[in-house]
PABABA-208287 format. One line per field, with one value per residue: residue number from 0; residue in one letter; chain; y, x, z of N, C-alpha, C, O in turn. Coordinates in nm, 2 decimals, decimal comma, always signed. Example, Ala and Ser with C-alpha at 12.3 -4.5 7.8 and 13.67 -1.06 7.14 Angstrom:
PABABA-208287
num [0 | 1]
residu [A | S]
chaine [A | A]
n.y [-0,57 | -0,22]
n.x [+1,32 | +1,28]
n.z [+0,78 | +0,71]
ca.y [-0,45 | -0,11]
ca.x [+1,23 | +1,37]
ca.z [+0,78 | +0,71]
c.y [-0,33 | +0,00]
c.x [+1,32 | +1,29]
c.z [+0,78 | +0,79]
o.y [-0,33 | +0,11]
o.x [+1,42 | +1,34]
o.z [+0,85 | +0,80]
end
This chain:
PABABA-208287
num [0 | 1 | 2 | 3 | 4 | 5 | 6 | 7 | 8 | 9 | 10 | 11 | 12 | 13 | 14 | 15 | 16 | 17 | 18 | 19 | 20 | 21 | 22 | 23 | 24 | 25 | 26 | 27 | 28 | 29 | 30 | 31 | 32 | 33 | 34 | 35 | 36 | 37 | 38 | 39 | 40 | 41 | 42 | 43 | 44 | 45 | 46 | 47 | 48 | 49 | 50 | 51 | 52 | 53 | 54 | 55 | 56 | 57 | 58 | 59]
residu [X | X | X | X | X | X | X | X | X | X | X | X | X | X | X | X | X | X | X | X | X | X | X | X | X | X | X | X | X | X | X | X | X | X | X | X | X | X | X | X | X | X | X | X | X | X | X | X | X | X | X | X | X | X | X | X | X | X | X | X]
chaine [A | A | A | A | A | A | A | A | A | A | A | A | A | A | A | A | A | A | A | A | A | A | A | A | A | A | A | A | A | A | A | A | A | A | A | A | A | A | A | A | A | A | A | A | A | A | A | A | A | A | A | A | A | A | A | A | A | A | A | A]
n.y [-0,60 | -0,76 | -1,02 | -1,16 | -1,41 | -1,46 | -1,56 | -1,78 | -1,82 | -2,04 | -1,90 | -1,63 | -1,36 | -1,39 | -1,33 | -1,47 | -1,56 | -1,74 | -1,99 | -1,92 | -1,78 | -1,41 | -1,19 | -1,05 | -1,03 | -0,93 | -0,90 | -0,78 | -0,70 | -0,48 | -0,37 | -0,38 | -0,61 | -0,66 | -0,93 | -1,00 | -1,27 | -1,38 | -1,18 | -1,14 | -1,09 | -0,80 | -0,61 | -0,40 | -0,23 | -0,15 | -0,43 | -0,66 | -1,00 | -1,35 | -1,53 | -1,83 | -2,10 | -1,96 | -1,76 | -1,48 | -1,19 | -0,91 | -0,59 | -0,41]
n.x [+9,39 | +9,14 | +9,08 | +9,22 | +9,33 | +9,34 | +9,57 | +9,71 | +10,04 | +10,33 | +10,37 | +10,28 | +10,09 | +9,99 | +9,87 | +9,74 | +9,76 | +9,52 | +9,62 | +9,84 | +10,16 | +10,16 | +10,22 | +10,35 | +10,37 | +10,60 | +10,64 | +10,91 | +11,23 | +11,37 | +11,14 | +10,86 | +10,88 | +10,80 | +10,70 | +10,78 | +10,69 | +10,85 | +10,98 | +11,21 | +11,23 | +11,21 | +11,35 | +11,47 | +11,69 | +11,66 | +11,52 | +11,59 | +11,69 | +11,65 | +11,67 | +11,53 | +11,36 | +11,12 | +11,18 | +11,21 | +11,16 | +11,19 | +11,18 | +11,25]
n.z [-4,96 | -5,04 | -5,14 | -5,00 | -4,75 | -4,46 | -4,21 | -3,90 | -3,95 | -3,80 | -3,61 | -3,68 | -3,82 | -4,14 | -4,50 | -4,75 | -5,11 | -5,28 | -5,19 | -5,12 | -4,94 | -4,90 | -4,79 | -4,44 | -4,11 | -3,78 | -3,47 | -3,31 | -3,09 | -3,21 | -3,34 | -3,57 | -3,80 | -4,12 | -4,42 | -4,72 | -4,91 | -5,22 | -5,19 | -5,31 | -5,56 | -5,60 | -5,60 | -5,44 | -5,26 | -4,94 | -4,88 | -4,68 | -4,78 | -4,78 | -4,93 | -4,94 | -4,98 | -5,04 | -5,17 | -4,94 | -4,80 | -4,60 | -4,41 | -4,13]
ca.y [-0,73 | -0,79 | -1,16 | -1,22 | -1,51 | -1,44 | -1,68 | -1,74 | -1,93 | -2,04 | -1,81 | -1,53 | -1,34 | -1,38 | -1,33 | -1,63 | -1,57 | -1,87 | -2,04 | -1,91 | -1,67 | -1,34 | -1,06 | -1,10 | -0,91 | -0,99 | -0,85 | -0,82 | -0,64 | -0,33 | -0,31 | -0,44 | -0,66 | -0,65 | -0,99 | -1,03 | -1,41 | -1,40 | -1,06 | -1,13 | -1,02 | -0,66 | -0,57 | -0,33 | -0,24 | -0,16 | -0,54 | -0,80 | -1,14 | -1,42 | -1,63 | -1,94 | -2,14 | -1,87 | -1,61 | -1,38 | -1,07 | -0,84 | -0,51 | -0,37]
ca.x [+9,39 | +9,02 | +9,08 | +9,36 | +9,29 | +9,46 | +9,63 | +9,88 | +10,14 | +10,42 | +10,30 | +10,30 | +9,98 | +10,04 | +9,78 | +9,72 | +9,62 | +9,49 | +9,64 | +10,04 | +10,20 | +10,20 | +10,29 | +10,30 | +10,49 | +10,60 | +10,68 | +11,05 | +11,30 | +11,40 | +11,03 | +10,76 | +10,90 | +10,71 | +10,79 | +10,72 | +10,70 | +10,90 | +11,03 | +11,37 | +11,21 | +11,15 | +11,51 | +11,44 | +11,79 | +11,61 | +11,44 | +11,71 | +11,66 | +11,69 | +11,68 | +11,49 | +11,20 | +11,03 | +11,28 | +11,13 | +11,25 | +11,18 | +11,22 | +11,22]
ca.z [-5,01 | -5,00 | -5,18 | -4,92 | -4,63 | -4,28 | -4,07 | -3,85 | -3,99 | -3,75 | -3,48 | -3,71 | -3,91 | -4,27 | -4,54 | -4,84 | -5,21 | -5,38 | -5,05 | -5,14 | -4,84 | -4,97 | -4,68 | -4,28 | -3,99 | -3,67 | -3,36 | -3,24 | -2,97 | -3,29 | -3,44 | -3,68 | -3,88 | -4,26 | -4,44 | -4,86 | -4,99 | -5,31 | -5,20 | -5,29 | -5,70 | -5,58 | -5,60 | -5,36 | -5,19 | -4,78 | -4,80 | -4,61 | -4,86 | -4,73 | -5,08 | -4,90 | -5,06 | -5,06 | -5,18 | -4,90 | -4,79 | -4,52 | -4,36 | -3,95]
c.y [-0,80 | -0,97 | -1,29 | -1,34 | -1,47 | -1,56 | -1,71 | -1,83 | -1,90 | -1,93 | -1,61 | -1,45 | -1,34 | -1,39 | -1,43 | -1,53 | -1,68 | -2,00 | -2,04 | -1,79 | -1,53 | -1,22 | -1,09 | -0,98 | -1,04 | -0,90 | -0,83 | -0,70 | -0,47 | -0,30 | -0,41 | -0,49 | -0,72 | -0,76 | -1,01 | -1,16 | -1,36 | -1,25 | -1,03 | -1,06 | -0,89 | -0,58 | -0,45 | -0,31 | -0,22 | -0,32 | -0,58 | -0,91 | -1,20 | -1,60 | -1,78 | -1,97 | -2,05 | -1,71 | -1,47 | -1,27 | -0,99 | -0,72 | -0,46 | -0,27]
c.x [+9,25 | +8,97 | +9,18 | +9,30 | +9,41 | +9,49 | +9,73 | +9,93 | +10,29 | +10,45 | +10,32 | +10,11 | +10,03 | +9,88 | +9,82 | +9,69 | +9,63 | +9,58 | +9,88 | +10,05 | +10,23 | +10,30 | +10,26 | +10,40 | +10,46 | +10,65 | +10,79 | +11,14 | +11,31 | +11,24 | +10,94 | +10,83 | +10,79 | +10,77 | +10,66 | +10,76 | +10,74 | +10,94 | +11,14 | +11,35 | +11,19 | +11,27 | +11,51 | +11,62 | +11,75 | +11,59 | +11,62 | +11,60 | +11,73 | +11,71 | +11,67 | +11,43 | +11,15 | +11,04 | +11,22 | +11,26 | +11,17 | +11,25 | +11,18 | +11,26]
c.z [-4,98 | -4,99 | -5,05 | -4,82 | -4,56 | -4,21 | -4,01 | -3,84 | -3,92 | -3,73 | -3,59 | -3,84 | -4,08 | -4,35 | -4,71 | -4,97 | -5,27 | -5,30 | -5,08 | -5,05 | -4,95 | -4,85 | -4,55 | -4,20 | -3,85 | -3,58 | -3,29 | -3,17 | -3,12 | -3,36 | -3,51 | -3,80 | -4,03 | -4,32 | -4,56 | -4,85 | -5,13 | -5,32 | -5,27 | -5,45 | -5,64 | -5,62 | -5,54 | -5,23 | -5,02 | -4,77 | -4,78 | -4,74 | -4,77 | -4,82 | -5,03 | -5,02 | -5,07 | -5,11 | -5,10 | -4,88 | -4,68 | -4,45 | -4,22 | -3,93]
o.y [-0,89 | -1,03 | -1,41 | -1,36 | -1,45 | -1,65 | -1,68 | -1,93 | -1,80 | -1,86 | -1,51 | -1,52 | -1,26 | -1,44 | -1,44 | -1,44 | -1,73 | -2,10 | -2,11 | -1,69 | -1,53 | -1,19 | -1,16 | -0,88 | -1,14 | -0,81 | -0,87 | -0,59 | -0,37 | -0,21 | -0,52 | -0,42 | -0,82 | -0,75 | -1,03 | -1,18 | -1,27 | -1,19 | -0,91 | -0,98 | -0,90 | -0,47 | -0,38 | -0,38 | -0,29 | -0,37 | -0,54 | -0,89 | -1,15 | -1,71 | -1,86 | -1,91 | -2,06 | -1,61 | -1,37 | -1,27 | -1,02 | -0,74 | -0,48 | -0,23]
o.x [+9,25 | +8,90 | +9,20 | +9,18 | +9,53 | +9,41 | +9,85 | +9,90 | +10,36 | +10,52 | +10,38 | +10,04 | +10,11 | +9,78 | +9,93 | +9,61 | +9,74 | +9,59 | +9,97 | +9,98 | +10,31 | +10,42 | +10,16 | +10,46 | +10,39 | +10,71 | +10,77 | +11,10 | +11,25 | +11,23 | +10,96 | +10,84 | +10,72 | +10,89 | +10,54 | +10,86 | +10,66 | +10,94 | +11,17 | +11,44 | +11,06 | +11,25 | +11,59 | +11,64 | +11,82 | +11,63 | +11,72 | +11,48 | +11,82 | +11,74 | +11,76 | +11,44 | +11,10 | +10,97 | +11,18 | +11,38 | +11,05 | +11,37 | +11,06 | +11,25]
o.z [-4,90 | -4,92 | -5,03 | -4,84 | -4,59 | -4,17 | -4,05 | -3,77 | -3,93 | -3,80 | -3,54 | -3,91 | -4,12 | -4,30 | -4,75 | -4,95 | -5,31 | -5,37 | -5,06 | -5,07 | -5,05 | -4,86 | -4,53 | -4,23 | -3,83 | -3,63 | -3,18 | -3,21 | -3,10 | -3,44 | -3,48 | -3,89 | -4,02 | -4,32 | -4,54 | -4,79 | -5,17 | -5,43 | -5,30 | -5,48 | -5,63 | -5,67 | -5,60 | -5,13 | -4,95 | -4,67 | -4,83 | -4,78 | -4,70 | -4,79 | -5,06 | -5,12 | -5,18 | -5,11 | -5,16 | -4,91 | -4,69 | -4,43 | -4,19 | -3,82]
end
């Protein structure tokens, strides 16, 4: 994501495009937690949704 901007949004690294959260991780007790912004469109049966504002979704 060469376009991407990094930063760590509420203590976590997440990368921006056009300044909207796209993908991040985080660190936790079972693993690397991988976290999509508007994941919850992927329909992907492994992500967890969590159908916030931000329909994200993540996998650990």
């Amino acid at each position: 994501m060469p376009d991407a901007e990094s930063k760590i949004w509420h203590a976590h690294p997440v990368r921006f495009l056009e300044g909207n959260p796209i993908v991040g991780y985080s660190k936790q007790k079972a693993g690397i937690r991988l976290m999509f912004w508007s994941g919850a469109d992927f329909e992907e049966k492994n992500l967890s949704t969590r159908g916030g504002k931000f329909k994200d979704a993540s996998i650990c």
